[in-house]
Each structure stands twice: as C-alpha cells, then as structure tokens.
C-alpha positions as CSV (number, residue, x, y, z in Angstrom):
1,X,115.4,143.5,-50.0
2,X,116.3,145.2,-53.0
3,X,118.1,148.6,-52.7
4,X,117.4,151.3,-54.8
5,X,120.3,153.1,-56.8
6,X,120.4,156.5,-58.0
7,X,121.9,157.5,-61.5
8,X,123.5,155.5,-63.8
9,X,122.0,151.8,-63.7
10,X,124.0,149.7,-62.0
11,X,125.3,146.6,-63.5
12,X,126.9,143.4,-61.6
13,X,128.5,141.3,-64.6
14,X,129.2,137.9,-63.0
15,X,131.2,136.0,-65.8
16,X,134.3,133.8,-66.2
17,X,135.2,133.8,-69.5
18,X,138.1,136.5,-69.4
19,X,137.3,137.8,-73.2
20,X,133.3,137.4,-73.0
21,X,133.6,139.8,-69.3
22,X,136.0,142.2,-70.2
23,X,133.8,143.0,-73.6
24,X,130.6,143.4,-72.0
25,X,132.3,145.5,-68.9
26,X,133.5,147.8,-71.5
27,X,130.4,147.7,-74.1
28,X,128.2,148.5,-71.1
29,X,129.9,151.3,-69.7
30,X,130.5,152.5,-73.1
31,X,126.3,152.7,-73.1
32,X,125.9,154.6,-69.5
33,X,125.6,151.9,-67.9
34,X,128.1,151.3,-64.2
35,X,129.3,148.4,-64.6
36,X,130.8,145.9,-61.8
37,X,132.4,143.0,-63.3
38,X,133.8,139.5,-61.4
39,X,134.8,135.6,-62.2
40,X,133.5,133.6,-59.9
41,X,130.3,132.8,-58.5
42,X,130.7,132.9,-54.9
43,X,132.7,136.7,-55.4
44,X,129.4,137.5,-57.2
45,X,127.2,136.2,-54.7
46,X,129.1,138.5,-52.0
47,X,128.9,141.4,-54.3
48,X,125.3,141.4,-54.7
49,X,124.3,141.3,-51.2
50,X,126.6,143.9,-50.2
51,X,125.9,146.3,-53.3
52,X,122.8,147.9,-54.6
53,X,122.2,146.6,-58.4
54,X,119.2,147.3,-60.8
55,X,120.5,144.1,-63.1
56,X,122.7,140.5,-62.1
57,X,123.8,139.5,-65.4
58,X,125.2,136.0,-64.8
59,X,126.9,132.6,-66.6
60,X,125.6,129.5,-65.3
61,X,128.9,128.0,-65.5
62,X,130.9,129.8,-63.1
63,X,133.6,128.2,-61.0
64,X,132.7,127.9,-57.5
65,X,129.2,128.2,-56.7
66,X,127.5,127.8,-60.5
67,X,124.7,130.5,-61.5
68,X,121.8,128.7,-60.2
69,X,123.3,128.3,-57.0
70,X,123.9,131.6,-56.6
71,X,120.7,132.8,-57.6
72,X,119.2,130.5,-55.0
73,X,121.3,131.6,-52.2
74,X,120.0,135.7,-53.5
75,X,116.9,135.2,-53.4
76,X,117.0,134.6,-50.0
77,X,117.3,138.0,-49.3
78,X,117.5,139.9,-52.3
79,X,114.8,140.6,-55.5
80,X,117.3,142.4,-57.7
81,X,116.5,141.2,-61.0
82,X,118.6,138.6,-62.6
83,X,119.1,137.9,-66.4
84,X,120.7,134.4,-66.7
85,X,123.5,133.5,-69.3
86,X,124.2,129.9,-71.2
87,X,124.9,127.9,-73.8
88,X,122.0,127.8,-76.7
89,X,119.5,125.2,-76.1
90,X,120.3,124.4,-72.8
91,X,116.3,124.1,-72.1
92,X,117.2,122.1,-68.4
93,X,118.9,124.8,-67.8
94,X,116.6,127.9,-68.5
95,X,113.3,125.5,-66.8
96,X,115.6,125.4,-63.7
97,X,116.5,129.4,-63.8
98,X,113.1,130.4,-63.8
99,X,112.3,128.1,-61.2
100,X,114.3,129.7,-59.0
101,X,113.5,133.2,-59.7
102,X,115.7,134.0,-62.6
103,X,113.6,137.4,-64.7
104,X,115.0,136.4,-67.5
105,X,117.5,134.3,-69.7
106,X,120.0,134.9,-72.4
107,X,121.4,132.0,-74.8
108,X,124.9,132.3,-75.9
109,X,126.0,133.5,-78.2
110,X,124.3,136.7,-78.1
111,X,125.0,140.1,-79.3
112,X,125.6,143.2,-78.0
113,X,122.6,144.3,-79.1
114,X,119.8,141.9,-77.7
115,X,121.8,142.1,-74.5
116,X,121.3,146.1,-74.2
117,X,117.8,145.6,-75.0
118,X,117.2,142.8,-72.5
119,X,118.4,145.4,-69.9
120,X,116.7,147.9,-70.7
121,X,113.2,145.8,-70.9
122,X,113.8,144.7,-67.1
123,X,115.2,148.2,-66.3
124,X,111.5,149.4,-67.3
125,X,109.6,146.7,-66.1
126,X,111.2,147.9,-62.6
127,X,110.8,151.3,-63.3
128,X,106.5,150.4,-64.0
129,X,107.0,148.4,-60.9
130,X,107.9,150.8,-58.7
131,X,105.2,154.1,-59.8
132,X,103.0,154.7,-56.8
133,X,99.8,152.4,-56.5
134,X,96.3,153.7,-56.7
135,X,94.8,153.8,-54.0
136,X,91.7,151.3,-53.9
137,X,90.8,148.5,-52.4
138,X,92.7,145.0,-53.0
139,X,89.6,142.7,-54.0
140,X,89.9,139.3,-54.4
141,X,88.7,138.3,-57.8
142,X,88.4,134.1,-58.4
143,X,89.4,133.8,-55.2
144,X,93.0,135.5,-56.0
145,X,94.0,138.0,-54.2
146,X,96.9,140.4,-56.3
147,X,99.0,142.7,-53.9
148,X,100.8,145.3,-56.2
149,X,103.1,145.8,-52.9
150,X,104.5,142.7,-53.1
151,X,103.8,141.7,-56.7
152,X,102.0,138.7,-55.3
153,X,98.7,136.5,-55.5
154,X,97.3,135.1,-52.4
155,X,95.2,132.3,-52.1
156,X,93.7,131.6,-49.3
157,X,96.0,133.9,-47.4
158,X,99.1,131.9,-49.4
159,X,101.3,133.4,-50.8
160,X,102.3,131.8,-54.4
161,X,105.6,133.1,-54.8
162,X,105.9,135.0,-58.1
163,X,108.6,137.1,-59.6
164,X,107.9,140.9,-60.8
165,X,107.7,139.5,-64.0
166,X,105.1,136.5,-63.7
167,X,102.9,138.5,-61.3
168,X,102.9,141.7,-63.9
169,X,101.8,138.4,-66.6
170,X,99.4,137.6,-64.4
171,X,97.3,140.4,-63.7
172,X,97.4,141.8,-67.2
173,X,95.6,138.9,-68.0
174,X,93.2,139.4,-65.3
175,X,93.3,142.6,-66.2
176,X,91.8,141.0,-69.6
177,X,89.7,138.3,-68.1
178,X,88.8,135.9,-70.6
179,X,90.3,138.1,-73.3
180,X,93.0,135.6,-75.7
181,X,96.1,138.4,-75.4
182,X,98.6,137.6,-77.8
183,X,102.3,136.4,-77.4
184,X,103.5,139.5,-79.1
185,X,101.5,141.7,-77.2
186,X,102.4,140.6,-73.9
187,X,106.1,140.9,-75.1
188,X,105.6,144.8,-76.0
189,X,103.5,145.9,-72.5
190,X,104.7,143.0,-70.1
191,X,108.3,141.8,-70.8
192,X,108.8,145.6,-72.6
193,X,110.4,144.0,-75.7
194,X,109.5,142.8,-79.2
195,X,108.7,139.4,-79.9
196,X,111.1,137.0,-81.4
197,X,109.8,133.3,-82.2
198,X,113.1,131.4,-80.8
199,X,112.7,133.6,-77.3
200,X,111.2,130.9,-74.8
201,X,111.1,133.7,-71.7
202,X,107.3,134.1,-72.1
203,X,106.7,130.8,-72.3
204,X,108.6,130.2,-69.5
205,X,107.4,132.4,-67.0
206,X,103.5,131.2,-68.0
207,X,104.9,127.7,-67.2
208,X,106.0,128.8,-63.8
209,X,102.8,130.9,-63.2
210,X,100.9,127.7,-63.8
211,X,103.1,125.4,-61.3
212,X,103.0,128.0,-58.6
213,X,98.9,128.9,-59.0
214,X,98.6,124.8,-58.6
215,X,101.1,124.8,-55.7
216,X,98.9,127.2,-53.6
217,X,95.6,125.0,-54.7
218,X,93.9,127.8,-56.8
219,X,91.9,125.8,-59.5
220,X,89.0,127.9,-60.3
221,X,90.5,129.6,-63.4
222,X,94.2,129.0,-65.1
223,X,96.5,130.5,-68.1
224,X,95.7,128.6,-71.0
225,X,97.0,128.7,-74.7
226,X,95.5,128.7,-77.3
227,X,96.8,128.0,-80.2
228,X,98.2,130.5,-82.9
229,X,96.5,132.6,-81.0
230,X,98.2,133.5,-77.1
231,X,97.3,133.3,-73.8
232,X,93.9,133.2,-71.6
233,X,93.2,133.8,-68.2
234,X,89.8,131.5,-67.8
235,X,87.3,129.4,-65.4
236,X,88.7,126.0,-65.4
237,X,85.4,124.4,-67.0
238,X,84.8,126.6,-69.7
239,X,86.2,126.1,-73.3
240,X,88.1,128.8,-75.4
C-alpha cells in the first residue's frame, strides 16, 4: 500500500554521496519539503516500508542493496512514487528503472532546480490521482478495460501492470482515440511538466506501456509515433 501523509510532503532521500545528500536534505527542507535522508540502500529500503512518503528520491549506486534492487523489493508492497537518480547517459540503466516501476528518472548532474520541479510534477500527478472518480460505468473500450481505482487496464480480466504514470498516458490517449497528441502536450497535462528534448521519461514510459499491453496479448490497437508529430492510440491495421 501506499500511506497517505498529511502536511508537508514527505521526502525519503536515499543517497551515498555524503556532499550530494546533505545538499539536497537541506535544499529540500529549505523549500517545505520534510525531508528524511539515509546512505545505504538496504536502510532505505527499511525506511520506506515502515514510513509514509509521497516521493523515494534514490542513487542507483548505493552500497548494499543498489537502487534497482530496492525498488524491486518496494514494489512488492508499496506504490509510493519513486524518482530514480544516475549518472548521465546511463540508458541500461533508466530502461531497467522503468521496468521495474520507477515514476520517473533524474541524470546526474542535475540542479536544484529541475529536481524541485520533478517533485512537484509527481507530487501533482498523485494529487490528480487521488480526486474522487465519477461515478459511471467501467466500459471496456478495444477490449481494454481502464480501472481508475487501481490505475490499471485489464485484458481479458489481466491485469497489465502499469504504474500511475503509464496508466494516466494511457487513457489520455484513449481519452483522444486516434487523435496524434503531441510530446509536449502530454508533458504539460500527463507528466505535469514542460518538455525538454534530452528528457527520455516520456519516451520511456510509452516503451513500457507498449511491452506490458503485448504481455497481456492486447493487439487490437497500440501507441504509435509518429513522427515530428507525438503519440497515437490506434487500431493495429490502420495507417496514421
């Protein structure tokens, strides 16, 4: 589960470097933000299931258990959202993150700045998550079957296993059914921050939304690109 906190958002920093930490524990708290700062990954790990969190920031390359390990062994039991932290360009690294459930990733080095503002996009994004559902129906539309509960797609009564963040991808473009929506805006109303041409997250998550609708053995429409253009949620055996 994933508990819900009340006040100031609460922060688990989960990073070795002794400078790196200590700045962003103090820059964060600095911002209003409660801030709970440890060096190892395995200390994090037991942290996070014993604490409520709205954001895990955390390094990759942590002593102990490393960041994808940990993340892993949360998501066994936990949805708090996770922002992952490494070196630039470190693509293995990033595919691997979002695999396993990461909401978003941060290359190093990075500034104070683009970090507050990756916050506060998932700290929204959780906050759009969480309003109260219509009530109406749940209709299965191309055979999918989207659960705002869960923020989930079924398929044949399977589950494919999405994050907050692919799922809320994947019903604004079913949302916008053969619509092209463009990179930029699905930055601004999905991931709830501006678009930046050497940010991979989108991309990412489409990726994983792709791998996980063919897991489940939906075929009848997928998330294309198009080029120059964005993203399309179409019948498999039409054109764009």
């Amino acid at each position: 589960m994933t508990p819900v906190s009340i006040g100031q958002p609460r922060i688990l920093s989960i990073e070795d470097d002794p400078v790196l930490g200590a700045y962003v524990h103090e820059q964060l708290g600095r911002s209003g933000f409660q801030v709970t700062w440890c060096q190892n990954g395995s200390e994090g790990l037991s942290i996070a299931r014993r604490q409520p969190f709205d954001v895990v920031l955390m390094d990759i390359l942590l002593p102990g258990l490393d960041g994808l390990n940990v993340l892993t062994q949360l998501r066994q039991s936990h949805s708090t959202p996770v922002l992952l932290m490494s070196a630039l360009g470190a693509e293995a690294d990033r595919i691997s993150g979002f695999r396993l459930g990461a909401d978003d990733y941060l290359p190093k080095p990075f500034s104070m700045a683009e970090l507050h503002v990756r916050i506060e996009a998932i700290l929204r994004r959780v906050a759009l998550d969480r309003r109260p559902a219509a009530i109406a129906p749940v209709v299965p539309v191309g055979g999918l079957r989207f659960d705002d509960e869960q923020c989930d797609v079924f398929y044949l009564d399977q589950p494919a296993g999405l994050t907050r963040s692919e799922y809320r991808l994947l019903e604004t473009l079913n949302r916008n059914d053969e619509e092209v929506l463009s990179k930029a805006f699905l930055y601004q109303h999905v991931l709830q921050r501006g678009y930046a041409a050497h940010d991979r997250s989108l991309d990412m998550h489409i990726s994983q939304i792709r791998r996980k609708l063919k897991s489940v053995g939906y075929t009848e429409r997928e998330v294309r690109t198009v080029w120059g253009k964005g993203y399309v949620l179409s019948a498999v055996d039409e054109t764009v």
